[in-house]
PyMOL Python script that loads the backbone (N, CA, C, O; Angstrom):
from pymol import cmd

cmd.read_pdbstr("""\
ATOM      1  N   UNK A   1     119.999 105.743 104.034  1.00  0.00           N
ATOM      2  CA  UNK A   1     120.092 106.514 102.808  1.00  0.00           C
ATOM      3  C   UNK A   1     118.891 107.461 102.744  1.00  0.00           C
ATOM      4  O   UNK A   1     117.802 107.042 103.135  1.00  0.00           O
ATOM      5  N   UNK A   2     119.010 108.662 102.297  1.00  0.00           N
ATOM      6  CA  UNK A   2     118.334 109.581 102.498  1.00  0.00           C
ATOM      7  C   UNK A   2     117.063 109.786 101.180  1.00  0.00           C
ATOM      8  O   UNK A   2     117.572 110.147 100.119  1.00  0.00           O
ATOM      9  N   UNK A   3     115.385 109.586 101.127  1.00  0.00           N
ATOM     10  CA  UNK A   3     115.085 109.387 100.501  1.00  0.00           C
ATOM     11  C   UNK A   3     113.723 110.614  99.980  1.00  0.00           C
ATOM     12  O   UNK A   3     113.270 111.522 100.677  1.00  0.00           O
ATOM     13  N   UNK A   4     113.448 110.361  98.999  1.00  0.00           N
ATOM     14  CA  UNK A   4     112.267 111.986  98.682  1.00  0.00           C
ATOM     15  C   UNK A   4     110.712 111.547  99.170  1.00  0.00           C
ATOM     16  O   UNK A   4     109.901 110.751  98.697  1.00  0.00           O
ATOM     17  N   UNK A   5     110.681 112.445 100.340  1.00  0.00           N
ATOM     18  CA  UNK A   5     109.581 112.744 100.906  1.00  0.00           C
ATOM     19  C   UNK A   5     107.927 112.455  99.895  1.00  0.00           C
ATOM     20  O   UNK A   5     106.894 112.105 100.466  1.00  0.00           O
ATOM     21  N   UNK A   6     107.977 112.600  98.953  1.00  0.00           N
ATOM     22  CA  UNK A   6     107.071 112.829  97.852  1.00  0.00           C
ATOM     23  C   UNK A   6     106.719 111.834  97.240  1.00  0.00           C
ATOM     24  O   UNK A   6     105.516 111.572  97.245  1.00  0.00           O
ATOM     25  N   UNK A   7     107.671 110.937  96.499  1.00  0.00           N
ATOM     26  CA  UNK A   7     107.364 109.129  96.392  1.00  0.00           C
ATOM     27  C   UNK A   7     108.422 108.443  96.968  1.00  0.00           C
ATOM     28  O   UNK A   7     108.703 107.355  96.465  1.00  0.00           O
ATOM     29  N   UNK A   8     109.284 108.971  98.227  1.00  0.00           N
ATOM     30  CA  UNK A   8     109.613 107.805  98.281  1.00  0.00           C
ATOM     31  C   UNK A   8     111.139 106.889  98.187  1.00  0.00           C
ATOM     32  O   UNK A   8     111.625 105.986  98.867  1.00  0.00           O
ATOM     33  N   UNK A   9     111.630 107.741  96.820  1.00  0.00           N
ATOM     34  CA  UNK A   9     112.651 107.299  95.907  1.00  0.00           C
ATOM     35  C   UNK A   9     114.108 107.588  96.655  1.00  0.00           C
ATOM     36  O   UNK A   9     114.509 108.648  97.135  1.00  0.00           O
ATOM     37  N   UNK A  10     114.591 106.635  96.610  1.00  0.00           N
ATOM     38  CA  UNK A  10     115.905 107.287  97.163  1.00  0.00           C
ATOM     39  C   UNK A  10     117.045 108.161  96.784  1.00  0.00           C
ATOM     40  O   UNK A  10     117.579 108.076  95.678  1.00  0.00           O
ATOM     41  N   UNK A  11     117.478 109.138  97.850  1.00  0.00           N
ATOM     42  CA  UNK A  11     118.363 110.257  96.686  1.00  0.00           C
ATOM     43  C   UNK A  11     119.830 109.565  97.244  1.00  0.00           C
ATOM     44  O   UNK A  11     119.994 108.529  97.888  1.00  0.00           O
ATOM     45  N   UNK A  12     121.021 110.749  96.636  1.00  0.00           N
ATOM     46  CA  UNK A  12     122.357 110.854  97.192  1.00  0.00           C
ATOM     47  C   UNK A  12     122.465 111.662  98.426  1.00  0.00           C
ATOM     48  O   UNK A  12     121.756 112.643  98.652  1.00  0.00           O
ATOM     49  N   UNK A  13     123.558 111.121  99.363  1.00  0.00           N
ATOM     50  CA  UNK A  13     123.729 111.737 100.141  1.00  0.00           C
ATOM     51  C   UNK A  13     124.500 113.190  99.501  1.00  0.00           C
ATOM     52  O   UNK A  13     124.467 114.181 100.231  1.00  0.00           O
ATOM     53  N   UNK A  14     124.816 113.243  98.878  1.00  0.00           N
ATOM     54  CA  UNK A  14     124.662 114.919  98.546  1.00  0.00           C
ATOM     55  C   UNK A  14     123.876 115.687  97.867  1.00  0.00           C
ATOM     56  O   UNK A  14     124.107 116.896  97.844  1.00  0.00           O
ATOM     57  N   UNK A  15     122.561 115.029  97.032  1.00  0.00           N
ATOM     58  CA  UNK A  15     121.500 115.385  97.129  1.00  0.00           C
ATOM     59  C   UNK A  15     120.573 116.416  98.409  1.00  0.00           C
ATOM     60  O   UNK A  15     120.163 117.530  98.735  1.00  0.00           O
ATOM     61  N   UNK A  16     120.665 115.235  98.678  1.00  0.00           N
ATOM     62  CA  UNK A  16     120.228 115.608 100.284  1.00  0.00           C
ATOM     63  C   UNK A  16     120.780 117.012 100.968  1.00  0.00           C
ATOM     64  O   UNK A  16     120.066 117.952 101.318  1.00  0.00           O
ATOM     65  N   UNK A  17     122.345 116.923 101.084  1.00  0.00           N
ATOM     66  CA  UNK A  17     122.301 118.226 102.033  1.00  0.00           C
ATOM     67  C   UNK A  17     122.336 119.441 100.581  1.00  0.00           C
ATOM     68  O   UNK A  17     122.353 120.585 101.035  1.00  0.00           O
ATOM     69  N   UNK A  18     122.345 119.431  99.619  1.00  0.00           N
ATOM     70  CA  UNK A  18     121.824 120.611  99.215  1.00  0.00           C
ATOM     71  C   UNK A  18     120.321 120.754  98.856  1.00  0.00           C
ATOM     72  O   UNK A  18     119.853 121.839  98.509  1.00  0.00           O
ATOM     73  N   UNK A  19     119.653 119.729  98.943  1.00  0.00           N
ATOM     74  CA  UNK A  19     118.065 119.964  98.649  1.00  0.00           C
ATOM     75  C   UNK A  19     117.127 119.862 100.080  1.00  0.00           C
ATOM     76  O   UNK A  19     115.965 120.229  99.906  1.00  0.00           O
ATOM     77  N   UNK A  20     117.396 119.508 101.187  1.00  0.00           N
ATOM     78  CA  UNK A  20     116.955 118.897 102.203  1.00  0.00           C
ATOM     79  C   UNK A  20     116.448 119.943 103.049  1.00  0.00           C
ATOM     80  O   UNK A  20     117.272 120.823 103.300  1.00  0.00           O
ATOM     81  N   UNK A  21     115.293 120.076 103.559  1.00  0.00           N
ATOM     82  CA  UNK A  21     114.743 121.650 104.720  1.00  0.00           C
ATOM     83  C   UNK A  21     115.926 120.883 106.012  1.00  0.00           C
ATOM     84  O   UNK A  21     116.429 119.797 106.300  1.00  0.00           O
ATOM     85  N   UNK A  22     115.890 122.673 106.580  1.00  0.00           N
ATOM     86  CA  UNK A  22     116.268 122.374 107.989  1.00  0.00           C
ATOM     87  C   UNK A  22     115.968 120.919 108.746  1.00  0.00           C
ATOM     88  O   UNK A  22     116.676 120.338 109.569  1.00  0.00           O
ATOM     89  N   UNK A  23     115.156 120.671 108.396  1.00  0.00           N
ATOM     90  CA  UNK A  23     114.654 119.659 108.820  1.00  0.00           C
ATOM     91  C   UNK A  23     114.744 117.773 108.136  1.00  0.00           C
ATOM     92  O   UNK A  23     114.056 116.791 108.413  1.00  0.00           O
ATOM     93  N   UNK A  24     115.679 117.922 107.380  1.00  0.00           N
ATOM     94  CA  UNK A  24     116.177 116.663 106.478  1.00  0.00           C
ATOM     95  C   UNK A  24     115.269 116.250 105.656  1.00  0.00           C
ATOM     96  O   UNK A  24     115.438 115.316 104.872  1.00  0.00           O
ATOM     97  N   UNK A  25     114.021 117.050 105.794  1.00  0.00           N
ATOM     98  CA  UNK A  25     112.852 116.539 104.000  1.00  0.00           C
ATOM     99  C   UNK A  25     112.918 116.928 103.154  1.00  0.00           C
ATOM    100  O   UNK A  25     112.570 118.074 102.870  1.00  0.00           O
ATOM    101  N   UNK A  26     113.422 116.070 102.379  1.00  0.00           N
ATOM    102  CA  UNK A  26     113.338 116.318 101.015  1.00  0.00           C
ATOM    103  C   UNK A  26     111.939 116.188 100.334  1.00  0.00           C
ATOM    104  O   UNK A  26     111.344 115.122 100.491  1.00  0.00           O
ATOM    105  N   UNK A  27     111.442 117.036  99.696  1.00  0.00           N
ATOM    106  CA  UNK A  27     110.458 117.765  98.915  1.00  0.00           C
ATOM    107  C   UNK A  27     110.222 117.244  97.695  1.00  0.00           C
ATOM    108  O   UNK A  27     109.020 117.190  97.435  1.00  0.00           O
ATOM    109  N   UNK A  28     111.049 116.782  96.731  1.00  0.00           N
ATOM    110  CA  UNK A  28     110.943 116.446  95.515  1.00  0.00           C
ATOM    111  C   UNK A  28     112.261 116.077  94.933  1.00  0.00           C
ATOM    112  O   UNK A  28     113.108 116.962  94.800  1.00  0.00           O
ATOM    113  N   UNK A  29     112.582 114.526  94.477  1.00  0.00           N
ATOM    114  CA  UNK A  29     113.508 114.146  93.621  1.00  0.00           C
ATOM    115  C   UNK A  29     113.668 114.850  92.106  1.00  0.00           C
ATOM    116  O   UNK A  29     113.003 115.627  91.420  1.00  0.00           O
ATOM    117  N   UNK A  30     114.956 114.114  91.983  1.00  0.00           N
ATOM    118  CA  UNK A  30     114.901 114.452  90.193  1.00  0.00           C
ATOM    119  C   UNK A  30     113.731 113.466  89.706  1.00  0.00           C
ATOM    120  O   UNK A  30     113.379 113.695  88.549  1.00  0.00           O
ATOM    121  N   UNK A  31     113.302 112.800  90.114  1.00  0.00           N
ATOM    122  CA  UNK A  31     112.438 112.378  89.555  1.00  0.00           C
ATOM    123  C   UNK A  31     111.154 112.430  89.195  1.00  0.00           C
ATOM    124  O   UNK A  31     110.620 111.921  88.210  1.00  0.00           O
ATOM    125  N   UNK A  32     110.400 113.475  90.581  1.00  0.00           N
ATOM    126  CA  UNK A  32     109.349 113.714  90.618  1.00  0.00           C
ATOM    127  C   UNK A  32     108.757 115.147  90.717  1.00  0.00           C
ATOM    128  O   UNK A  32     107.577 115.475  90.845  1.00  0.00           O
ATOM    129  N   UNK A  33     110.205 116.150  90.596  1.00  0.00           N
ATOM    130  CA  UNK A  33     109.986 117.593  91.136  1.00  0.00           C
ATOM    131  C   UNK A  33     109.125 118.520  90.158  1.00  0.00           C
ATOM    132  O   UNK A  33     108.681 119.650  90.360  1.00  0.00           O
ATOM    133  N   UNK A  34     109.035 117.773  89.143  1.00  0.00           N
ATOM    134  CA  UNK A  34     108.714 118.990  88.181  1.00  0.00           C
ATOM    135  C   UNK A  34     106.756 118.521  88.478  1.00  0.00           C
ATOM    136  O   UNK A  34     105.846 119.271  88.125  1.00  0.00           O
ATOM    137  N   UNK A  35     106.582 117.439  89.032  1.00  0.00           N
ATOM    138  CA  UNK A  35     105.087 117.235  89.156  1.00  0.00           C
ATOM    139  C   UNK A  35     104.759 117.466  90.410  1.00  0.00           C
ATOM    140  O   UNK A  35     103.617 117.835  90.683  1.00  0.00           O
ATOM    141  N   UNK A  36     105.747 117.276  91.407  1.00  0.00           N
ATOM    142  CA  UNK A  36     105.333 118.038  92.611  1.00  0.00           C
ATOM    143  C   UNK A  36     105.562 119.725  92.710  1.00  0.00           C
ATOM    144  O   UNK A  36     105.206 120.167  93.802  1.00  0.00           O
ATOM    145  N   UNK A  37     106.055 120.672  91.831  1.00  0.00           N
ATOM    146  CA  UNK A  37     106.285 121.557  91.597  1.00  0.00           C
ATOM    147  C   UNK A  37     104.521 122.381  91.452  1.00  0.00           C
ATOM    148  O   UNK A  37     103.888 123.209  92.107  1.00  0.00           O
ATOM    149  N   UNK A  38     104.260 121.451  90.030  1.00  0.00           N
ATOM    150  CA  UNK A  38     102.722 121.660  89.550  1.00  0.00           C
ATOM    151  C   UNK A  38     102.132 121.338  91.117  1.00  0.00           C
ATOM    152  O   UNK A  38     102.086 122.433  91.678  1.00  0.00           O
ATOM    153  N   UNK A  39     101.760 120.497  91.852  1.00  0.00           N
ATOM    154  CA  UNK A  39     100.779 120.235  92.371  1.00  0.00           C
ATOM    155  C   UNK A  39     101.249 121.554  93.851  1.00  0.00           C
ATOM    156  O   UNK A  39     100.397 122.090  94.560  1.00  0.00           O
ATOM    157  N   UNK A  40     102.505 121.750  93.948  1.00  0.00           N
ATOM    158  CA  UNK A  40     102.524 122.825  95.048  1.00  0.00           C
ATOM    159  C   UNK A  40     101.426 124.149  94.225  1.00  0.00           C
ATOM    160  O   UNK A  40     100.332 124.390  94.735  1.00  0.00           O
ATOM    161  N   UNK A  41     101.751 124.680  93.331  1.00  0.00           N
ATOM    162  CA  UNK A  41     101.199 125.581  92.706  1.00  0.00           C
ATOM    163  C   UNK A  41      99.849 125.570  92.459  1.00  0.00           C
ATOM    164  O   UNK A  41      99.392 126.713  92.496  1.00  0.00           O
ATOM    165  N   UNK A  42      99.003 124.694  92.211  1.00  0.00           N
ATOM    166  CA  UNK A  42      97.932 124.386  91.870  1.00  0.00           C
ATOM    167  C   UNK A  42      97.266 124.572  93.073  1.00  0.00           C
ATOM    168  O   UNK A  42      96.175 125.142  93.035  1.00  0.00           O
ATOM    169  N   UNK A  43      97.736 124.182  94.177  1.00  0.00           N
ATOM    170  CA  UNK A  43      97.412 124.032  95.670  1.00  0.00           C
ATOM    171  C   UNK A  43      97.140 125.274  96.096  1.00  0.00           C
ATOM    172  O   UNK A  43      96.191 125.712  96.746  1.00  0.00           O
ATOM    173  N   UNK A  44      98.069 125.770  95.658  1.00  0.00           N
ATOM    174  CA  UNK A  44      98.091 127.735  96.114  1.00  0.00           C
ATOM    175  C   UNK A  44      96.976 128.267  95.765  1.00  0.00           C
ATOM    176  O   UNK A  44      95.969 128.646  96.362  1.00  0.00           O
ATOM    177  N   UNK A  45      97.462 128.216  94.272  1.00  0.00           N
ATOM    178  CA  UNK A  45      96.214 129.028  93.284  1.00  0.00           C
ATOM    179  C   UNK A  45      94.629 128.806  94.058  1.00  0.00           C
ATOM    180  O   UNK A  45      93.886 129.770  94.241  1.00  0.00           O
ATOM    181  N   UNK A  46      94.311 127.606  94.407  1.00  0.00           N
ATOM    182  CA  UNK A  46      93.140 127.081  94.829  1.00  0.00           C
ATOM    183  C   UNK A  46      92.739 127.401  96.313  1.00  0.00           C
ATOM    184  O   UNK A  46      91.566 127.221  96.641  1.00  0.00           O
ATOM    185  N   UNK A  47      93.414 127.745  96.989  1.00  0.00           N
ATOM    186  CA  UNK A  47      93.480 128.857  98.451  1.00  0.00           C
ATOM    187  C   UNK A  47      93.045 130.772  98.039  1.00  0.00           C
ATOM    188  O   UNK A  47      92.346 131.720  98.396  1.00  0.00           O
ATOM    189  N   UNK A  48      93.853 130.431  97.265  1.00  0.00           N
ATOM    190  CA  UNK A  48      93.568 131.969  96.867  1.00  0.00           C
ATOM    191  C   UNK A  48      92.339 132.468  96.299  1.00  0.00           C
ATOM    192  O   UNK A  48      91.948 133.607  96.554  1.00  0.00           O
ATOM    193  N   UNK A  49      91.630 131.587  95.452  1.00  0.00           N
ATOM    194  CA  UNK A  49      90.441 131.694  94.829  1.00  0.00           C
ATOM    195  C   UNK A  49      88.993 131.943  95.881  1.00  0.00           C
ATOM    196  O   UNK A  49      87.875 132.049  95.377  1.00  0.00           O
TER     197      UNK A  49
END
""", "prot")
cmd.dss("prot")
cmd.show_as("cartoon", "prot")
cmd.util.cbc("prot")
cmd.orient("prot")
């Protein structure tokens, strides 16, 4: 079963093929995307500075 890269959690297999990179990682569940969202961004911002 195909699960989110980020914590962990397990998704749906059709989750998966519409959220999944070329590469079958999933990035962020419904569960956790909106805080891995923040921490991609924050990450940026802090390169750029």
């Amino acid at each position: 079963m195909p699960q989110c890269n980020h914590c962990g959690a397990h998704v749906s297999d059709r989750f998966a093929r519409v959220f999944a990179d070329e590469y079958g990682r999933i990035r962020a569940c419904p569960g956790c995307s909106a805080n891995a969202g923040i921490a991609e961004v924050a990450k940026q911002r802090a390169q750029e500075v």
